[in-house]
C-alpha positions as CSV (number, residue, x, y, z in Angstrom):
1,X,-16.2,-210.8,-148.1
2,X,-14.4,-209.1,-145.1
3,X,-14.8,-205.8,-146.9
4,X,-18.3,-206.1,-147.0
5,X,-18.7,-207.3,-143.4
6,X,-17.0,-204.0,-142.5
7,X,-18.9,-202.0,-144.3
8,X,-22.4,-203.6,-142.5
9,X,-21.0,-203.3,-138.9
10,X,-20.1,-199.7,-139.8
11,X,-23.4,-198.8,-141.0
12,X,-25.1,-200.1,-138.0
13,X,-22.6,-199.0,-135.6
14,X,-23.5,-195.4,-137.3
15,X,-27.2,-196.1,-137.0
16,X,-26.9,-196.8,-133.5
17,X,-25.0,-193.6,-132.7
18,X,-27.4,-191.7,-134.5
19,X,-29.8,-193.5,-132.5
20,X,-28.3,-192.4,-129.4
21,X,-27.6,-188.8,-130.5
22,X,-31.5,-188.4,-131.0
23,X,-32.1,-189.8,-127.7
24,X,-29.9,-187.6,-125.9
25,X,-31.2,-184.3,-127.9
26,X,-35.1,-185.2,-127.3
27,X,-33.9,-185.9,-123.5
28,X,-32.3,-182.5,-123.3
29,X,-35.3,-180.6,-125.0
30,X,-37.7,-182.7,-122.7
31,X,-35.4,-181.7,-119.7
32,X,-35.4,-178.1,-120.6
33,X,-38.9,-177.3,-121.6
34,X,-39.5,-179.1,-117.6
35,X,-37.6,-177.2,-116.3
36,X,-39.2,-174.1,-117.5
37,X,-43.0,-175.6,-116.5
38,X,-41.2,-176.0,-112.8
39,X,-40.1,-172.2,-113.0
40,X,-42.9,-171.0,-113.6
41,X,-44.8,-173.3,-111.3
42,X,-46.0,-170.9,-108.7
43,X,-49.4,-171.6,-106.7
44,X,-52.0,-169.3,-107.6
45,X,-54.6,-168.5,-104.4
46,X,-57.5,-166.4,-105.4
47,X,-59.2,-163.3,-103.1
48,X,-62.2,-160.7,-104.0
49,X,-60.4,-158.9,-100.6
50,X,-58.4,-155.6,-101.4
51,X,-56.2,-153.3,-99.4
52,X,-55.1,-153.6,-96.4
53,X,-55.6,-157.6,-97.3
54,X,-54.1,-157.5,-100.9
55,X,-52.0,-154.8,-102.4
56,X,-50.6,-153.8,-105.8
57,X,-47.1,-154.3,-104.5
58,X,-48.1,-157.2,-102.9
59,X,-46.8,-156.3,-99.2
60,X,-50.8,-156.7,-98.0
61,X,-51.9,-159.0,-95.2
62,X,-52.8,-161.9,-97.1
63,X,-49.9,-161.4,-99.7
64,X,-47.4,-161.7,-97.1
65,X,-48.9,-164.0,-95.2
66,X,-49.3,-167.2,-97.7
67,X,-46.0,-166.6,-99.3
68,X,-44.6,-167.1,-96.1
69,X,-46.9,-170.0,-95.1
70,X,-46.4,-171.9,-98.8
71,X,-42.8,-171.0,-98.5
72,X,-42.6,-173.1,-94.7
73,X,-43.6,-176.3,-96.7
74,X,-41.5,-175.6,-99.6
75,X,-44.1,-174.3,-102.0
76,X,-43.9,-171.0,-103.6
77,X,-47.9,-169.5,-103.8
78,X,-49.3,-166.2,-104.4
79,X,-52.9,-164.2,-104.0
80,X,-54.2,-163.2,-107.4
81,X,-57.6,-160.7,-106.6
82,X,-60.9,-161.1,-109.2
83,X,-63.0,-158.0,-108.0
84,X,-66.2,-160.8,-108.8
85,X,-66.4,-163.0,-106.2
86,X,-68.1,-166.2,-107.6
87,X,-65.5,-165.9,-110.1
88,X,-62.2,-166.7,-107.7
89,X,-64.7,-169.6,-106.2
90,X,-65.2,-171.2,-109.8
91,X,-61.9,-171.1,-110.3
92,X,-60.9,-172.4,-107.0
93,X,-63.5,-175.1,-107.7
94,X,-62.4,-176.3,-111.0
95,X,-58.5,-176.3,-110.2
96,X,-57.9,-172.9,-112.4
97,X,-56.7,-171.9,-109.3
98,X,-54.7,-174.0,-106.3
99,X,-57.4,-172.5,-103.8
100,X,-58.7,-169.2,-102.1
101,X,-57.0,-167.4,-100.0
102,X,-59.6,-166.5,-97.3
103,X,-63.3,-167.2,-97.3
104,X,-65.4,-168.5,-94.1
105,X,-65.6,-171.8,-92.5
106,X,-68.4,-174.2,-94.1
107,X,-67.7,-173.1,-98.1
108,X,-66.9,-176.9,-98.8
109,X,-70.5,-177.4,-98.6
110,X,-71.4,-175.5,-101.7
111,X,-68.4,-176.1,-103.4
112,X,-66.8,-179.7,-102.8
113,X,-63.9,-179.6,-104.7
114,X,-62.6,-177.3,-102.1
115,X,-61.1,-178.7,-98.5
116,X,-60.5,-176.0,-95.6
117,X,-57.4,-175.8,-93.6
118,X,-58.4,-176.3,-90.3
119,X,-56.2,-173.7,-88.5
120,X,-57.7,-170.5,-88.7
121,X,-56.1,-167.7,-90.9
122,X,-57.9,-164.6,-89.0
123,X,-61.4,-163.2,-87.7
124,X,-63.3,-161.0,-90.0
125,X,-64.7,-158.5,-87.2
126,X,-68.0,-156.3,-88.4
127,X,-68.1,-152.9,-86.5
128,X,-69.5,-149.9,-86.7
129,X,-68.3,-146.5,-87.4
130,X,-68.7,-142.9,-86.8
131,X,-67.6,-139.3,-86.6
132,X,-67.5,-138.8,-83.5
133,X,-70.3,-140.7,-81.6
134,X,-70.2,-141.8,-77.8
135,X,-71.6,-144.9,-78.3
136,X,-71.0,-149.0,-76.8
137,X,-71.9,-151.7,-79.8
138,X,-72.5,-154.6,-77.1
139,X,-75.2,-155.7,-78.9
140,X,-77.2,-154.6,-82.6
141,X,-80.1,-153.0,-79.9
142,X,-77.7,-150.3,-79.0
143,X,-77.9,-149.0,-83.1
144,X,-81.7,-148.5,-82.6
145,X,-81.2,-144.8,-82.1
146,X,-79.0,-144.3,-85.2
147,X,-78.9,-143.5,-88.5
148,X,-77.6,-146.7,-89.8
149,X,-75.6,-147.4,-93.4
150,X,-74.2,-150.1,-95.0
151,X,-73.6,-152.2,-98.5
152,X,-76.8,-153.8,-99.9
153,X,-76.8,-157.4,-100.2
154,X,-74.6,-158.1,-96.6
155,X,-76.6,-160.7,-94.8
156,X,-74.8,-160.0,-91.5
157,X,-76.5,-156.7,-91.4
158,X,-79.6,-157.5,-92.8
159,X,-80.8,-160.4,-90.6
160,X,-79.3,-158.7,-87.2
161,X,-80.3,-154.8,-87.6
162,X,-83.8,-154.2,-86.1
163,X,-86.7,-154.3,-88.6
164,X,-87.5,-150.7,-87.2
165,X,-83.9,-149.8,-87.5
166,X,-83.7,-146.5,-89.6
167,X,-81.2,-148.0,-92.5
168,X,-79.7,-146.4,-95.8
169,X,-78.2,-149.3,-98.3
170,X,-75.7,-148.0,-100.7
171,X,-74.0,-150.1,-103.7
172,X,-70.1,-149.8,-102.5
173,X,-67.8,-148.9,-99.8
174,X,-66.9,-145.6,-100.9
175,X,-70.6,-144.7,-101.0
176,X,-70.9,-146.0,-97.2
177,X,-68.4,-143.5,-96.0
178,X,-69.2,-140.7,-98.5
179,X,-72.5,-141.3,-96.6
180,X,-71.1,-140.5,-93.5
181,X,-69.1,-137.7,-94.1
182,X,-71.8,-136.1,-95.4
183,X,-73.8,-137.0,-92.2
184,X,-76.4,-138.8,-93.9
185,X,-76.1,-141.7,-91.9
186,X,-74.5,-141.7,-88.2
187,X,-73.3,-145.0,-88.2
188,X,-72.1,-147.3,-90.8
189,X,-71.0,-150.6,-90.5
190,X,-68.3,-152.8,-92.3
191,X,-65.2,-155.0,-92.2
192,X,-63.0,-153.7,-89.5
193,X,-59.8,-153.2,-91.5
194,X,-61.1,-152.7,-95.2
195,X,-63.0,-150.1,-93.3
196,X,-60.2,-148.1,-91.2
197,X,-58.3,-148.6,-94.6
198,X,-60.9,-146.7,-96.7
199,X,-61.1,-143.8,-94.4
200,X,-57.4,-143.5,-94.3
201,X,-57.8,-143.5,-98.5
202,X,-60.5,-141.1,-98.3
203,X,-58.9,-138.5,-95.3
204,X,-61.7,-139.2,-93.4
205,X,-61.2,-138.8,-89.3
206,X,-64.0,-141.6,-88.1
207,X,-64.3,-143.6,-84.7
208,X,-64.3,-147.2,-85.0
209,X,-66.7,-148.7,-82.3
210,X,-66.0,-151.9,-80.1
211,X,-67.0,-154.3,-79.3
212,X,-67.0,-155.9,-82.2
213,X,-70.6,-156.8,-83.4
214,X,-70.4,-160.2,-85.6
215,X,-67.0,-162.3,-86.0
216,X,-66.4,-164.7,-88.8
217,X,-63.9,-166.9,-88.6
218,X,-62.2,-167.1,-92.0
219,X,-59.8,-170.1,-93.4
220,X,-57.5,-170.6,-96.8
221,X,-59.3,-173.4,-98.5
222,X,-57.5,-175.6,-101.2
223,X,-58.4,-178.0,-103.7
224,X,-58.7,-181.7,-103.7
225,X,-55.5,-181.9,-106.1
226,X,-53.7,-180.6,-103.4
227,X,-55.0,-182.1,-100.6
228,X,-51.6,-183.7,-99.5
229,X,-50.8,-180.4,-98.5
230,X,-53.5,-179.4,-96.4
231,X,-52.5,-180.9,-92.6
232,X,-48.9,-179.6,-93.4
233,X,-50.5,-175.7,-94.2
234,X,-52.2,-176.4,-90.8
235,X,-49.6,-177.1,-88.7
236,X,-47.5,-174.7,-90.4
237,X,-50.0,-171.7,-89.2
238,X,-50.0,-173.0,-85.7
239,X,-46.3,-172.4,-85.8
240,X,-46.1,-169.1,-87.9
241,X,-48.8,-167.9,-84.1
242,X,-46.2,-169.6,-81.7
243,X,-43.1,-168.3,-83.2
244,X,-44.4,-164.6,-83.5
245,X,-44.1,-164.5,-87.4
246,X,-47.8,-164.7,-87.8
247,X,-48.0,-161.1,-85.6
248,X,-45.1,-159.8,-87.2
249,X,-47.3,-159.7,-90.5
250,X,-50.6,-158.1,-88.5
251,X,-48.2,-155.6,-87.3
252,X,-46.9,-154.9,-90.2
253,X,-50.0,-154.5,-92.6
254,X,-53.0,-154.2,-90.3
255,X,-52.0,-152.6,-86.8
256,X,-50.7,-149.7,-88.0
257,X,-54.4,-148.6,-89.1
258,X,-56.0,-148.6,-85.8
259,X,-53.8,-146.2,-83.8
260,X,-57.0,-143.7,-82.8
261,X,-56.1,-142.6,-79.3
262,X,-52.8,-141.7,-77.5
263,X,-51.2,-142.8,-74.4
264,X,-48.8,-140.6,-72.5
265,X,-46.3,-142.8,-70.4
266,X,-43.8,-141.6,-67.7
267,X,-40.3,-142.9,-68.0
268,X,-36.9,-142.2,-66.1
269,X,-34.8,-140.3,-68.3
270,X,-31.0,-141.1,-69.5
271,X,-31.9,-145.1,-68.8
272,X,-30.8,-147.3,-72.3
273,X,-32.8,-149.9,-70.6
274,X,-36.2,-147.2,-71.5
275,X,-35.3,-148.2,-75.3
276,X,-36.9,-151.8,-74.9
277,X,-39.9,-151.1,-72.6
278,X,-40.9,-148.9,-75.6
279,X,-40.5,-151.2,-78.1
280,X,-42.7,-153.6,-76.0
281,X,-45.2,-151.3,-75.3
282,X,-45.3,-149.9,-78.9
283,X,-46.2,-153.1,-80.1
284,X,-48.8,-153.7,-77.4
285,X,-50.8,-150.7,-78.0
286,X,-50.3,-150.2,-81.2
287,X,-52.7,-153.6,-81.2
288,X,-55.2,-152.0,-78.6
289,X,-55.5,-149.1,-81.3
290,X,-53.1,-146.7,-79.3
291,X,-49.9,-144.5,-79.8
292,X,-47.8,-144.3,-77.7
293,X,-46.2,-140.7,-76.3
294,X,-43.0,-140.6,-73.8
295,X,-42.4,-138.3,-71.0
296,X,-38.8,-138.2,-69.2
297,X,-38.7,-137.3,-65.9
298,X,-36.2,-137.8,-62.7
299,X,-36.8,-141.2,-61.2
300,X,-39.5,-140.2,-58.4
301,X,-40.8,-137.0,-60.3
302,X,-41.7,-139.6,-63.0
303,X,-43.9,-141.4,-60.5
304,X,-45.8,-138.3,-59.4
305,X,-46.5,-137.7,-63.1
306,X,-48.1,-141.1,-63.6
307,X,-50.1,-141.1,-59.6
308,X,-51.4,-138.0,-60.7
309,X,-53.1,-138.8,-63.9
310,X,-51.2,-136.5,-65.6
311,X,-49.8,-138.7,-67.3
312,X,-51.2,-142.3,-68.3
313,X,-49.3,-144.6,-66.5
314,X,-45.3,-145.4,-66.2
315,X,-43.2,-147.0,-68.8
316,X,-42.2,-149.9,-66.3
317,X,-41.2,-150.2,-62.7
318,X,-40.7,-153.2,-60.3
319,X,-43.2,-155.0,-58.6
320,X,-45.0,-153.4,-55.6
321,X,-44.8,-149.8,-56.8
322,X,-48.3,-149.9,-56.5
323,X,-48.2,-149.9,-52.4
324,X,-46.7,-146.5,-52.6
325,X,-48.3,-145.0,-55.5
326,X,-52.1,-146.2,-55.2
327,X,-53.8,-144.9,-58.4
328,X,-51.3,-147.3,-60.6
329,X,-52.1,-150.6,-61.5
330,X,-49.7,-152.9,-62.3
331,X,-50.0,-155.2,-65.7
332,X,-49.7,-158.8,-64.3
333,X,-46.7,-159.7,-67.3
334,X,-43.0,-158.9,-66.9
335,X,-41.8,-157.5,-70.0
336,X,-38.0,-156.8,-68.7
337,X,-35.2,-157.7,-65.8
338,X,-33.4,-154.7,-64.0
339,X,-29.9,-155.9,-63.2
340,X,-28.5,-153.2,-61.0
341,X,-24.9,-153.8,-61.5
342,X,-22.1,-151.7,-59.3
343,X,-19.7,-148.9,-61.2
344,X,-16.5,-148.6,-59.6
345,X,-12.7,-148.3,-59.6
346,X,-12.0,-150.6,-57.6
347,X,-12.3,-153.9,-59.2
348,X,-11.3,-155.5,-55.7
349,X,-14.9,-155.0,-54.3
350,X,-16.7,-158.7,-54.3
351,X,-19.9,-158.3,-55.1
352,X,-22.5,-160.6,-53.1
353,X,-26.0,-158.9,-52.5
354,X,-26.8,-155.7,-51.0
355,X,-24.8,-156.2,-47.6
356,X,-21.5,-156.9,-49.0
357,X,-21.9,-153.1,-50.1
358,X,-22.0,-152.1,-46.7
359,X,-18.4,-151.3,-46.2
360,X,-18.6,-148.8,-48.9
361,X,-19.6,-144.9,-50.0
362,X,-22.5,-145.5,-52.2
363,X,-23.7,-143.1,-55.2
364,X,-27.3,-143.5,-55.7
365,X,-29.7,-142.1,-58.5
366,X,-32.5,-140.0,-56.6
367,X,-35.8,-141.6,-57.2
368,X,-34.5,-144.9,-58.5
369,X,-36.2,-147.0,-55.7
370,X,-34.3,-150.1,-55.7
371,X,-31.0,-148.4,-55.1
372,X,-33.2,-146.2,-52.6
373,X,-34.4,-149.2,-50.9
374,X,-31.6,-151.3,-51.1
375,X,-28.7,-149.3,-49.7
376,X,-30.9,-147.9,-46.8
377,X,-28.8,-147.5,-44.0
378,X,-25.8,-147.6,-45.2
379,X,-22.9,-145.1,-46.7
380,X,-25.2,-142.7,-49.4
381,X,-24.7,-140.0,-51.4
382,X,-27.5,-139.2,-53.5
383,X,-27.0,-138.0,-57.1
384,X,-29.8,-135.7,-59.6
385,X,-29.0,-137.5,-62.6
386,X,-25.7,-140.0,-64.0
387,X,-23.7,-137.3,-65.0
388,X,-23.3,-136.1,-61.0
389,X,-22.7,-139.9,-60.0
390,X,-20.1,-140.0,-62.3
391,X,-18.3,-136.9,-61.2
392,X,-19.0,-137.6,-57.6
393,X,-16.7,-141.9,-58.2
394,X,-14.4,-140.0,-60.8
395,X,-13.5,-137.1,-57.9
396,X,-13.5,-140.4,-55.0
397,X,-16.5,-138.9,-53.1
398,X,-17.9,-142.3,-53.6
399,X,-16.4,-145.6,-53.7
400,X,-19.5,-147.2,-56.6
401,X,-23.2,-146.1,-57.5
402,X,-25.2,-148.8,-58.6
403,X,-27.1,-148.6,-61.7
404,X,-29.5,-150.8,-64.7
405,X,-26.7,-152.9,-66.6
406,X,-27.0,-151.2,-69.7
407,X,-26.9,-147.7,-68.2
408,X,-23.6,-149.4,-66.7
409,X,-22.4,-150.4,-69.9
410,X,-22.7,-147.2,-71.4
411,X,-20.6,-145.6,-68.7
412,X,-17.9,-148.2,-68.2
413,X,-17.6,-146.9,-72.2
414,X,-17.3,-144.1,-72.1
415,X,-15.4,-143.6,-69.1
416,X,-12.6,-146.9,-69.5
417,X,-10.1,-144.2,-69.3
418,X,-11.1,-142.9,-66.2
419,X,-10.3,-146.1,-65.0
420,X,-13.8,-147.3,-64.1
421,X,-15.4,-150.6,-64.2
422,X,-18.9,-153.0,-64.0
423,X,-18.3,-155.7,-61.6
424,X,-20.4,-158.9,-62.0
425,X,-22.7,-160.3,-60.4
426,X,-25.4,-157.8,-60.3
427,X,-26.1,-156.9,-56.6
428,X,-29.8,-157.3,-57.4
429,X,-32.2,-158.7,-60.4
430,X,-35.9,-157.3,-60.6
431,X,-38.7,-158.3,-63.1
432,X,-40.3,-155.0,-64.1
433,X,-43.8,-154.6,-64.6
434,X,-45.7,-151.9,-66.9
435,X,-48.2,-149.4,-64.9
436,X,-51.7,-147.7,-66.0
437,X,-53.2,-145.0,-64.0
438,X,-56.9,-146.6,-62.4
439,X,-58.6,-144.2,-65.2
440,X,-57.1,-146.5,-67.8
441,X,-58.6,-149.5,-65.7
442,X,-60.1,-150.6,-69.0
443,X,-56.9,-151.5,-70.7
444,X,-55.8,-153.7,-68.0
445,X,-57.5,-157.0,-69.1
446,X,-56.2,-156.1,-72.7
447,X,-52.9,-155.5,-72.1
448,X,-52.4,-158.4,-70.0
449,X,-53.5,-160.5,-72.5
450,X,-51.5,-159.0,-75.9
451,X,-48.6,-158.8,-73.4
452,X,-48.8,-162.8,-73.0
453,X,-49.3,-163.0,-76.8
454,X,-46.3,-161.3,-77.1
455,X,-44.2,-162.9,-74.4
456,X,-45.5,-166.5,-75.3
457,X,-44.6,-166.0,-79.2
458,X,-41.1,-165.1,-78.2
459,X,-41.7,-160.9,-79.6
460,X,-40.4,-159.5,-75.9
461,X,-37.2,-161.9,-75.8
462,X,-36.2,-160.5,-79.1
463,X,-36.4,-157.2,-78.0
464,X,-34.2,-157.8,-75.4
465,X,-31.9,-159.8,-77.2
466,X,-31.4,-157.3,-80.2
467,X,-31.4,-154.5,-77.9
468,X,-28.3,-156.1,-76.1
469,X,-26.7,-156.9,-79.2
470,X,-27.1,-153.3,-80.6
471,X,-25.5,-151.9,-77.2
472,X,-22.5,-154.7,-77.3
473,X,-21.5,-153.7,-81.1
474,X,-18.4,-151.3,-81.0
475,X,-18.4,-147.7,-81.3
């Protein structure tokens, strides 16, 4: 009897483990197979909008720019491109796809499956090109006189162009600008940077025309099934504009295609603290459609250059410059401090403002007007260029020469062994402004404003801050 007890229990002590084995094997195989749906779980957002908004290697505009913006609420997404357009809007629609990528605001109506993030991603901007052509696109009146082209079927054109207006339709972009470089239309008009992109493609040297004739505003739309996500994307975009990322990306993939003109800037040679005026003003520019070209010059001769005309305007210089030197305006925005910081050997000398120097032979750079200005009336000895300061406080001709911080970093360097040294506080701190010649009176508004873009978003900080790091690193 107790045999056969055994022999029960054991039977259904193996049927249990059995049991237990199959439930941890289908768990594992559920587990894994999971696992591999959440791997390959990546949000698909759909575009008809090629380069310089999509590329094949995926670095374009709106590539970069919803990775990043997914990636800030923990999503991973990608742009997949359908050359039809009703297509990527079906599929949007019917949840083939997460959403699309960039269309204009009111698409919900047609298709209500779809709900709009209500930050906008960017302006679609419709100009007009040309050759060469001298010609102000304030309104679609001032294409009257023109040879007009553009793609058949593009309602922007179509209701706004004159009925008189002499017009040539064509079937695709490259048409449109084949068109023109044949000169079989003066003027053709198209997305701003799909257009500057093409001509690049194409070798084609054209003139983009401003302003800007009709704006669309343009916004990532999602659907329904992911509608828990849409506030987050939204407030996710405002920050990607306050933090600078968001112009990082536009500088990276769209900028870079409108440099058509070149501005030629003054600066004071030999001065480290040139190095982050011009990544400043690169970036500024480089928005208005510019490139940038540097002169050096000796302190003052650099100022003649810029009054003159000769040159555009001066990299920076402090405030009031433009009392002395009337045909420069200055641009309203700081974009660096001067710290002019003594250079001495004597590391006795207590710095305390401009007077405390007073006891002392002073070096100072000719044409550097805050050392000019600052040590009038007292002890000078004025110097061509660093090199002379240096031999003049290395020979004891002079007891210090005051100079930019970072120009007195570089020399403390590279002169420790001479015994020489940059004694703190700065004698004086100056915010320094950037300067146009009054023929560029045009850029003024525009600068000011990208300039305050740039120093809101935190871009002119880190130049600053990476320059000084860059400087500090060892030799």
């Amino acid at each position: 009897m107790v045999n056969q007890m055994s022999f029960i229990i054991s039977r259904v002590s193996l049927s249990v483990f059995k049991k237990q084995i199959y439930l941890v094997v289908s768990l594992f195989l559920l587990l894994c197979n999971y696992s591999h749906l959440l791997a390959e779980d990546k949000l698909q957002l759909n575009t008809g909008t090629l380069s310089p908004y999509t590329t094949a290697d995926q670095q374009g505009f709106l590539d970069l720019m919803i990775k990043d913006l997914f990636q800030r609420i923990g999503v991973d997404a990608e742009v997949v491109v359908y050359s039809a357009s009703a297509r990527a809007l079906a599929n949007a629609n019917s949840a083939k796809d997460a959403g699309v990528a960039m269309r204009i605001k009111g698409l919900e109506k047609r298709f209500p499956n779809l709900i709009r993030v209500p930050e906008k991603l960017i302006d679609n901007d419709f100009v007009a090109y040309s050759k060469d052509l001298d010609v102000v696109t304030d309104n679609w009146q001032s294409l009257k006189p023109y040879r007009v082209g553009y793609i058949l079927g593009w309602q922007v054109f179509e209701k706004n162009l004159d009925k008189s207006q002499t017009k040539e339709k064509v079937i695709n972009p490259m048409q449109l600008f084949t068109q023109l470089q044949s000169d079989k239309v003066d003027l053709v008009l198209y997305e701003r940077w799909q257009g500057l992109q093409l001509a690049k493609n194409l070798g084609i040297d054209i003139k983009q025309h401003q302003p800007v004739l009709h704006k669309n505003e343009m916004y990532i739309y999602m659907h329904k099934k992911y509608a828990h996500m849409v506030t987050p994307l939204s407030e996710a975009l405002v920050q990607m504009k306050k933090d600078g990322s968001y112009q990082r990306i536009i500088d990276k993939t769209l900028s870079p295609l409108f440099v058509t003109n070149k501005i030629v800037l003054s600066v004071i040679q030999e001065m480290p603290l040139n190095t982050i005026g011009k990544t400043i003003l690169d970036g500024a520019y480089a928005r208005l459609g510019y490139k940038v070209e540097y002169k050096e010059y000796p302190g003052k001769r650099a100022l003649i250059e810029s009054n003159s005309g000769r040159n555009d305007g001066e990299l920076f210089r402090k405030e009031g410059m433009e009392q002395f030197f009337p045909n420069l305006i200055r641009i309203p925005v700081a974009i660096n401090e001067f710290n002019g910081t003594v250079v001495t050997k004597n590391s006795k000398i207590e710095v305390a403002g401009w007077n405390s120097l007073k006891p002392y032979k002073i070096g100072v750079l000719r044409g550097l007007k805050f050392a000019e200005t600052g040590s009038e009336g007292m002890q000078r000895i004025f110097g061509e260029n660093k090199r002379e300061l240096v031999e003049l406080l290395d020979k004891g001709v002079i007891d210090l020469f005051v100079l930019d911080k970072y120009s007195s970093i570089a020399i403390v360097k590279k002169n420790k062994q001479k015994g020489f040294v940059m004694l703190n506080p700065p004698v004086e701190s100056i915010e320094l402004f950037h300067y146009v010649h009054k023929s560029n009176q045009e850029l003024v508004e525009k600068l000011t404003t990208v300039l305050l873009e740039m120093k809101n978003s935190g871009t002119i900080d880190r130049a600053v801050t990476d320059f000084f790091k860059n400087l500090e690193q060892p030799q």
